[in-house]
C-alpha positions, 0 to 999 in steps of 0.5 A: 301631365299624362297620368303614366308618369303617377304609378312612376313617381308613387312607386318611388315614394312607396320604397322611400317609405319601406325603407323608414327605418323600424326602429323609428316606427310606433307601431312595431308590426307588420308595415301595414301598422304603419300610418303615413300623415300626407299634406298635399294640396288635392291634385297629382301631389296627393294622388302620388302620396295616397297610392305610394302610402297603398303601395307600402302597405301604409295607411294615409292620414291626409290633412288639410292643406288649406286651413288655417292650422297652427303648428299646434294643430297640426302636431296634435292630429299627427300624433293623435293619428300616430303617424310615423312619416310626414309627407308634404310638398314643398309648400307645405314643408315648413308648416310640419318641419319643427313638428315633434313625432311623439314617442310611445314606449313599446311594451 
């Protein structure tokens, strides 16, 4: 792979991103407020999701792909984190599917 498909590919998940709806957000604010948890091997799949998280004014909160995390684990760093958007990859999906994003009250 060439890495002129990258900016492509980012730039479509960064609009996907922006268009999280407000109301399903944590941190009401500016997107920038925003914090996107990426579960992505190292490779193209996390160079995509790091540079759409950039591109949305998001900020990427990777995990570890390759530990040994229980659900438990993960759901604690995702929300410890505050995070609002899960991005994985197909093979990481199931790990992070029955995870609940906690709610905090806005003020």
């Amino acid at each position: 792979m060439t890495i002129s498909p990258l900016p492509n590919r980012s730039i479509k998940l960064a609009s996907t991103l922006q268009d999280v709806s407000p109301a399903s957000r944590r941190h009401p604010g500016p997107p920038s407020s925003r914090r996107v948890a990426v579960m992505c091997p190292n490779g193209v799949s996390h160079l995509v999701a790091q540079w759409a998280c950039w591109m949305s004014g998001s900020a990427a909160v990777p995990l570890l792909t390759m530990g040994r995390q229980t659900e438990e684990q993960l759901e604690h760093c995702i929300n410890d984190a505050g995070c609002d958007v899960v991005v994985a990859t197909d093979a990481q999906v199931d790990r992070v599917r029955n995870i609940t994003l906690l709610q905090y009250e806005r003020n």
